[in-house]
Each structure stands twice: as C-alpha cells, then as structure tokens.
LUMDRENFI-38697 format. One record per residue (C-alpha): residue in one letter; x, y, z. Coordinates in Angstrom, 2 decimals. Layout:
BEGIN
titi->A | east->X | north->Y | up->Z
...
! end
This chain:
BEGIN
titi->X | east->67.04 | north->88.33 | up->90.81
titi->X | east->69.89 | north->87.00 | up->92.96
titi->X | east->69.97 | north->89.74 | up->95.41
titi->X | east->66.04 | north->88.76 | up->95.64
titi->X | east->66.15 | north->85.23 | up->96.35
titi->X | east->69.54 | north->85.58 | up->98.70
titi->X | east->67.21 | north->87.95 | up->101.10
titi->X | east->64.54 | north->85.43 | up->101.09
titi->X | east->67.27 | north->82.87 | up->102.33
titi->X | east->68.00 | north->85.16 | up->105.03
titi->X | east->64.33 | north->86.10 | up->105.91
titi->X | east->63.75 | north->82.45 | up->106.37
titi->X | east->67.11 | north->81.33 | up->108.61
titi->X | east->66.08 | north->84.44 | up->110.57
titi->X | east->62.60 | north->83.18 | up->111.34
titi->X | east->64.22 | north->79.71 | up->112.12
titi->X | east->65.95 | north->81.17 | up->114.46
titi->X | east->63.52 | north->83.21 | up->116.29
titi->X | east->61.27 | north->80.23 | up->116.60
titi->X | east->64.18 | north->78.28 | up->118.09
titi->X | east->64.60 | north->81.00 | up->120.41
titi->X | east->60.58 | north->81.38 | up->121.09
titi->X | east->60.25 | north->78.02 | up->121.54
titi->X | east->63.58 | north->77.45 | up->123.95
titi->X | east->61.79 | north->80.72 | up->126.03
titi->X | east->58.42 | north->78.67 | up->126.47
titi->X | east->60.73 | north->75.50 | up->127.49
titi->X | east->62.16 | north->77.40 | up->130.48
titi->X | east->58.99 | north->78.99 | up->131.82
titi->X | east->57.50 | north->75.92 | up->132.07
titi->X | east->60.51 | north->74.30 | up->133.78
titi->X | east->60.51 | north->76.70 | up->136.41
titi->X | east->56.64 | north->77.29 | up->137.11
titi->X | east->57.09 | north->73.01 | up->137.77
titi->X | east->59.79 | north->73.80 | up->140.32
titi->X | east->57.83 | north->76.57 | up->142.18
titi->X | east->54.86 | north->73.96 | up->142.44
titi->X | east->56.91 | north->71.24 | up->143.73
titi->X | east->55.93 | north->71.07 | up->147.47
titi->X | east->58.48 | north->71.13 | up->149.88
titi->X | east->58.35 | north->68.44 | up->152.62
titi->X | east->57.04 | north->69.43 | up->156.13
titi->X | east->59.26 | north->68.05 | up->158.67
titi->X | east->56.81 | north->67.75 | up->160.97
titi->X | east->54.91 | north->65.06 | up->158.92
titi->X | east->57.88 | north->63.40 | up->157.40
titi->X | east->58.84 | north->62.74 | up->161.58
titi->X | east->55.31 | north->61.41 | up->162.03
titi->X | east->55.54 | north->59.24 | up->159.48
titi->X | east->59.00 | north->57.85 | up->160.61
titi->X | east->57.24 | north->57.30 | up->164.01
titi->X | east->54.57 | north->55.30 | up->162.42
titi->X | east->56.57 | north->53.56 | up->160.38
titi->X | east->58.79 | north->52.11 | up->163.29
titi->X | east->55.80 | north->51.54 | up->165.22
titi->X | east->54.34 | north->48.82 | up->162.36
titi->X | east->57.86 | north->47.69 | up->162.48
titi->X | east->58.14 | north->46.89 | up->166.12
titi->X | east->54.30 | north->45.34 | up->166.18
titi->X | east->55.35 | north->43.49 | up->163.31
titi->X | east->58.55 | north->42.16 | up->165.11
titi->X | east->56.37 | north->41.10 | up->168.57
titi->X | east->53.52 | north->39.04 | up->166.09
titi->X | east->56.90 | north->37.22 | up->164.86
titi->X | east->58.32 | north->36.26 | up->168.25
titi->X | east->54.67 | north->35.71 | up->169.78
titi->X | east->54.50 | north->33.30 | up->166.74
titi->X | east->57.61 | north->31.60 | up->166.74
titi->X | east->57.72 | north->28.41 | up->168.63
titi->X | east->60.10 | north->28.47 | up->171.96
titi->X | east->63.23 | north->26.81 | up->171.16
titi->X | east->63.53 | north->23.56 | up->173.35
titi->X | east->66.89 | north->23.34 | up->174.06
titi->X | east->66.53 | north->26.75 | up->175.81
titi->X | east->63.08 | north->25.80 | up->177.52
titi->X | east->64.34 | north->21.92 | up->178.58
titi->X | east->65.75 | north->23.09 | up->182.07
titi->X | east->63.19 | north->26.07 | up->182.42
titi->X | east->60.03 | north->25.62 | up->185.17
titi->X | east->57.15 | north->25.59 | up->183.93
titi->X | east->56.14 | north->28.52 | up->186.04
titi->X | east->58.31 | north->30.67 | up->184.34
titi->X | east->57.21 | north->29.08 | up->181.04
titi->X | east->53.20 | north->30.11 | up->182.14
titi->X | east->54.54 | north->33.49 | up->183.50
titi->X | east->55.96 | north->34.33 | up->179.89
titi->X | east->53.37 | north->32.87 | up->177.92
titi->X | east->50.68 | north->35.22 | up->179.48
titi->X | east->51.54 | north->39.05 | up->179.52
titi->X | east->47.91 | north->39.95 | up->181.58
titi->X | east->48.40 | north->37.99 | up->184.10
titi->X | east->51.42 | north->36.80 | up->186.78
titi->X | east->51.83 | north->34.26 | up->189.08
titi->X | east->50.41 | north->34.41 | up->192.24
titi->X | east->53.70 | north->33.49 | up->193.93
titi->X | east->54.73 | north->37.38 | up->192.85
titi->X | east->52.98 | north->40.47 | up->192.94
titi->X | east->55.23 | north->42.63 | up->190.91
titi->X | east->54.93 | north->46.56 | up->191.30
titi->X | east->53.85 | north->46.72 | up->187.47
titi->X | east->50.93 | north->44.89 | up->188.39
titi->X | east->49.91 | north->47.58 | up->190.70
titi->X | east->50.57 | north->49.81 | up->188.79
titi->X | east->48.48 | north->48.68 | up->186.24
titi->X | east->45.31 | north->49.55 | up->188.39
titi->X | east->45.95 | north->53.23 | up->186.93
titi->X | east->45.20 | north->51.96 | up->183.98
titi->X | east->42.14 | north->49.31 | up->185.25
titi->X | east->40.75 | north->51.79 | up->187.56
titi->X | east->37.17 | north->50.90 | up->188.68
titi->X | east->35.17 | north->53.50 | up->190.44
titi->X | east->33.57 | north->50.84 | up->192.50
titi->X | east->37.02 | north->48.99 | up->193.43
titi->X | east->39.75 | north->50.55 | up->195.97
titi->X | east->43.19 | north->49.43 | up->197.00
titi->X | east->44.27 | north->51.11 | up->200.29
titi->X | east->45.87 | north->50.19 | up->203.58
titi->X | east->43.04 | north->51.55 | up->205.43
titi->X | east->39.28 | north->50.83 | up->205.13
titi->X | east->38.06 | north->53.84 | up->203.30
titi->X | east->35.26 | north->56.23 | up->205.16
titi->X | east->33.88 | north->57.81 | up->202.24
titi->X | east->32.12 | north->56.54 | up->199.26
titi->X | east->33.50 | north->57.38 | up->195.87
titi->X | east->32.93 | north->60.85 | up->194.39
titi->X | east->30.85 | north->59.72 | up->191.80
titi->X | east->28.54 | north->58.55 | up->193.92
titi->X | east->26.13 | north->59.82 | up->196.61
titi->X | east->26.59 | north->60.21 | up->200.19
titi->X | east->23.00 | north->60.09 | up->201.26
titi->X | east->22.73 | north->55.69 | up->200.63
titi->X | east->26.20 | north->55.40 | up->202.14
titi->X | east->26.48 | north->53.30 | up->205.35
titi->X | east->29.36 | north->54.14 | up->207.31
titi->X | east->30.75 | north->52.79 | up->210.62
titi->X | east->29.87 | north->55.88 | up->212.63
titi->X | east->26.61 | north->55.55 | up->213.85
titi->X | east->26.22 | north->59.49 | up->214.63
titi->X | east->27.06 | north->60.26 | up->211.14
titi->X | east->24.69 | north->58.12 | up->209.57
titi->X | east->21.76 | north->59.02 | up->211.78
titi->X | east->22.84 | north->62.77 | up->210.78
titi->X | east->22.64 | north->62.00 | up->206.93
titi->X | east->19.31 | north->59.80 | up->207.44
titi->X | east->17.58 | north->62.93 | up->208.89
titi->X | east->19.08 | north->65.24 | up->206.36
titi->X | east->18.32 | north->62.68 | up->203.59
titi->X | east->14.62 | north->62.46 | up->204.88
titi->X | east->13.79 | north->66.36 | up->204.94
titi->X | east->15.23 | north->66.99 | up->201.86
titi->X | east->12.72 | north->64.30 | up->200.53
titi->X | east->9.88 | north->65.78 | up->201.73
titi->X | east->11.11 | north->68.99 | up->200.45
titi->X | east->11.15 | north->68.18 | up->197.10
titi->X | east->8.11 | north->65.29 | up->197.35
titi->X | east->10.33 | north->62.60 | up->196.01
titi->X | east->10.25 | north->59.03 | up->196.84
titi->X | east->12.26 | north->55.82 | up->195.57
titi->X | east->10.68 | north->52.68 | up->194.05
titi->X | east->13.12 | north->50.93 | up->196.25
titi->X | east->15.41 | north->51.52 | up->199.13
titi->X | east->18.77 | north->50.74 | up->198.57
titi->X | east->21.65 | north->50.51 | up->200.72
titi->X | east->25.45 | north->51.10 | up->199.59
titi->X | east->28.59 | north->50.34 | up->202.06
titi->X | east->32.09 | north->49.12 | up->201.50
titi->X | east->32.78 | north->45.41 | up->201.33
titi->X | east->36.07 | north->44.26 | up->202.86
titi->X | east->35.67 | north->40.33 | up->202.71
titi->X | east->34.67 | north->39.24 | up->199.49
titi->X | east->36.65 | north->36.10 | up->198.79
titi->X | east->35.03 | north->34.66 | up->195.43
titi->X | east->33.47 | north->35.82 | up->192.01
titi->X | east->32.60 | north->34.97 | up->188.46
titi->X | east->34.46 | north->36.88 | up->186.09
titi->X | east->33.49 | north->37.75 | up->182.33
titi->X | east->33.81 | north->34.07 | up->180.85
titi->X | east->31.80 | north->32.57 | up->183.34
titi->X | east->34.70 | north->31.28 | up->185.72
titi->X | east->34.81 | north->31.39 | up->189.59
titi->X | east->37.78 | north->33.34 | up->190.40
titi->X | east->39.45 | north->34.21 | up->193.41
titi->X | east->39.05 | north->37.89 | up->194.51
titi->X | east->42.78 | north->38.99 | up->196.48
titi->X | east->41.43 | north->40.87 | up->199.48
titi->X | east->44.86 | north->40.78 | up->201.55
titi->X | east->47.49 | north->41.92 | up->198.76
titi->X | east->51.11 | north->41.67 | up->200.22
titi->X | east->53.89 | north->43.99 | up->199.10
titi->X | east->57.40 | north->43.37 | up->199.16
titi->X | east->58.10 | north->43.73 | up->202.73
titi->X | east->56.15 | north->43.54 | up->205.32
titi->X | east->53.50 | north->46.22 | up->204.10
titi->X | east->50.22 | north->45.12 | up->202.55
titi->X | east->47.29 | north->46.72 | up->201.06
titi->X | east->43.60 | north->45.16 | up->200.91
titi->X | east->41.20 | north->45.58 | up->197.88
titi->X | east->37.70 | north->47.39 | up->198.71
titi->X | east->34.07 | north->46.41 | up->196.54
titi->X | east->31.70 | north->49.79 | up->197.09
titi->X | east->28.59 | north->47.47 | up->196.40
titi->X | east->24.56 | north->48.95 | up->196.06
titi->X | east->22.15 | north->46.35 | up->197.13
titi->X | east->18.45 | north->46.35 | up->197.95
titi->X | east->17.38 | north->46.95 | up->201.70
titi->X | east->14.52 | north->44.99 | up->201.26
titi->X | east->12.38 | north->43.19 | up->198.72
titi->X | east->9.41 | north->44.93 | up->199.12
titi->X | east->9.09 | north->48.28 | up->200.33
titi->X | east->5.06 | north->48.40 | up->200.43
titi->X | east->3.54 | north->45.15 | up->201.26
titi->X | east->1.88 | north->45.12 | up->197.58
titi->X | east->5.66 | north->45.51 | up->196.57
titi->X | east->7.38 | north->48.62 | up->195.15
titi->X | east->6.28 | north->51.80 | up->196.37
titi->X | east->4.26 | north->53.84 | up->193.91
titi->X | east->3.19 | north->50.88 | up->191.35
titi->X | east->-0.36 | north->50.21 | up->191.45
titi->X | east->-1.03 | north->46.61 | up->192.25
titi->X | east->-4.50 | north->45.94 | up->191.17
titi->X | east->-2.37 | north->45.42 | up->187.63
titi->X | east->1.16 | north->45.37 | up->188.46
titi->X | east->3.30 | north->42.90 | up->190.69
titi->X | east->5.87 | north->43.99 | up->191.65
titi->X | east->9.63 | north->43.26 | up->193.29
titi->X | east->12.36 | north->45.29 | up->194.14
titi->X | east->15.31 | north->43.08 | up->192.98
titi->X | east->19.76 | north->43.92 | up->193.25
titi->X | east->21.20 | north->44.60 | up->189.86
titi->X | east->25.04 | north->43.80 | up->189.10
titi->X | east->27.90 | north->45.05 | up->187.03
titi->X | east->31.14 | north->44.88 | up->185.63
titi->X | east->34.28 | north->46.28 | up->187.39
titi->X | east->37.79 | north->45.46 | up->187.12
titi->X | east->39.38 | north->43.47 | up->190.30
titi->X | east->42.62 | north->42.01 | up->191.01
titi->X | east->41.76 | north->38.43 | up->191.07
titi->X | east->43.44 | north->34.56 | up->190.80
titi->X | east->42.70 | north->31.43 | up->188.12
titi->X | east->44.57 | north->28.46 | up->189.26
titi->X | east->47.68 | north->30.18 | up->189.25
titi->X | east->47.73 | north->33.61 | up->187.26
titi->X | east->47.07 | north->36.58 | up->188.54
titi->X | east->45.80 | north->39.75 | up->187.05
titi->X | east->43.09 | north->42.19 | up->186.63
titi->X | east->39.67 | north->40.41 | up->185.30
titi->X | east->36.24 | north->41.89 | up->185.12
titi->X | east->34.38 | north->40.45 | up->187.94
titi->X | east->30.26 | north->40.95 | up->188.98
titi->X | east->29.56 | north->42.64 | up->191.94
titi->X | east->26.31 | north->43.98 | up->193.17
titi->X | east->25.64 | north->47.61 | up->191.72
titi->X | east->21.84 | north->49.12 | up->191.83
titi->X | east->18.45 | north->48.26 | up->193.43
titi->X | east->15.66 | north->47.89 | up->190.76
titi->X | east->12.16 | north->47.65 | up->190.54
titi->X | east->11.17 | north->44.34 | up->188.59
titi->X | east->7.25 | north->44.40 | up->186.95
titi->X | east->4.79 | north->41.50 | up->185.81
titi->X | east->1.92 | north->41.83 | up->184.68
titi->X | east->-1.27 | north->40.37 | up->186.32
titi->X | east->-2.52 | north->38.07 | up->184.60
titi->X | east->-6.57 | north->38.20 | up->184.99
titi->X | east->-9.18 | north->35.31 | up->183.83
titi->X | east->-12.19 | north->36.19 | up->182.40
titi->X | east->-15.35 | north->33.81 | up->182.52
! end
C-alpha cells in the first residue's frame, strides 16, 4: 500500500514537471515568432522623416520671427527703406535691382514677357509665326503669301484678323488688385549694362472684318464685333517704391463678340 501511493507521488511531481517544461517551451516560441515580426526600420524613410521633421521646424521658426515685433532699440537709427525692404520679401526697392530678382524670372517666367538686351525677332515658340509682325518688311510679305495659300488650301478662314508683334514701350498697367503699376521697360544692371523687358501682345486688326461684322456670322440674326481679349502674365513692375514681379493685363487674343437682334413684332 505504501509502495502504491509513493509511485502516485512520483507520477504526479513528474507530470508537474513536464507541464512546467511544456508550458516554458510554448513561452519561448512565442517570444521569438514576436521578434521575427518586429519590422526593422528602413533607413531610407527614417531620413525622410528627419528631413520633414526639420523642415516643420524651420517653417515653424520663420512664422515666429515674421511674428515677433522688431525690437526698437535696434530699428531707432534704421531708414525706413531698409525697414520696407525687410518687411516685404516679394518685392525690393526700386533704388536696387539685386541679381536675385532676376533671377527670380526663372521662376516667374511668362511666355508672353522677355528680358533681353536686344529686341527679339521671333515670336515665342508657343506661338505661331504666321500673325507675327516683324520689322523686315520682305519677311512678312513672304509669310503673308505663304499664310494666304495655305488658307485656301485647307478652306479655312478666321472670325477675326488678328495681329501679334512685340511691344517695347509699354510704360503703365493694372496689376491683379486693381492698381496702376509701373511696367520697368529700361532695367539697369550693375554696371553700365542694361536689359529691357518685351510684352508679345495679340490684338485685333480691325473691328469688323465684313461690314455686317465678323466674317462668317449671319447678320440677319446676329451682330456682331470682333473685340481684343487680355490676360494675365507676370512682369517686373513698380508700386510707389517696391519692386517685384506682379501679374499685370496685357492684350492676348482677338475675339468675336455676339448679340442677338432683337426684332419687334406688331
């Protein structure tokens, strides 16, 4: 009867110990399955995100100083011209053109609008050469007879003629909020070199084409007027005294405008 109960003693502190064991097993699996499914970090987006991070930083850092009220001790013996020229970061004073600003017309770049030291003799590639008025008169009488059997050719005709050419002395504009600006033609450079600024404008050659108006629109129901549309371009222009790159209206297409006749019936 001993001997019976002492192996049952045993039987039982052996399956204690095997379920220690089992369990101490499943314990370590599971600890290293979470290891293998730990992802490692990808250097390439922890960099990004260091990037960023300094980025909102820095932006964070200008908002403070752009908010921070100028210190008056340090602004008491400043001009005021140097007080305008860093309180406004688009535009400088007129007294100095700096290279950055010229630099900036990269960045402005109107198709329409050309800085050069010579007038320019072609019109801009995105547009076409057949409207384009040059200063040689053999070359435009050459493109006006080219231009005039290729219409035939192809039986086309335009509502309205239209003329496009170079403009090298516009002086004034009105720029996006409605204020007459001064457009720089003569730009000076440091030196004695200069560069002028060029408007490739598209105007109407006429107001009516047909004497019933546009050409093509029937006029027993239709008046009609050809009439010069404008557009937005970026030009280096002066307010009172800042300088900078504004958008500016210049003359861009030649339209057809309709109305309809009004008839009275008895």
């Amino acid at each position: 009867m001993v001997t019976f109960i002492a192996i049952l003693q045993v039987n039982l502190v052996m399956s204690i110990l095997l379920y220690v064991m089992f369990l101490v097993y499943l314990y370590g699996i599971q600890a290293t399955s979470m290891d293998r499914q730990r992802p490692t970090q990808d250097p390439i987006n922890t960099l990004i995100i260091k990037l960023l991070q300094a980025d909102i930083s820095q932006q964070s850092r200008q908002r403070q100083e752009e908010v921070r009220p100028p210190d008056p001790d340090a602004t008491k013996d400043q001009d005021p011209r140097d007080y305008l020229e860093m309180k406004s970061s688009r535009y400088e004073l007129v007294t100095d053109i700096s290279s950055e600003l010229l630099r900036q017309h990269k960045r402005y770049n109107s198709p329409r609008v050309l800085l050069s030291e010579r007038p320019p003799l072609q019109p801009p590639p995105l547009y076409l050469i057949d409207d384009f008025v040059g200063s040689s008169h053999v070359a435009n009488k050459t493109r006006k007879k080219r231009y005039a059997k290729h219409r035939i050719y192809r039986s086309e005709y335009s509502v309205c003629d239209s003329r496009s050419d170079w403009v090298t002395d516009k002086t004034e504009a009105v720029d996006i909020n409605d204020n007459n600006v001064k457009v720089l033609g003569v730009i000076k450079m440091h030196g004695s070199k200069s560069i002028r600024q060029y408007f490739y404008e598209t105007k109407c050659q006429s107001i009516n084409p047909n004497k019933s108006g546009c050409r093509g629109i029937d006029d027993k129901h239709w008046n009609s007027q050809c009439k010069t549309s404008q557009g937005w371009v970026r030009a280096l222009t002066q307010h009172n005294t800042l300088v900078g790159w504004r958008w500016i209206r210049i003359d861009t297409s030649c339209g057809c405008a309709l109305s309809r006749k009004l008839r009275w019936t008895k």
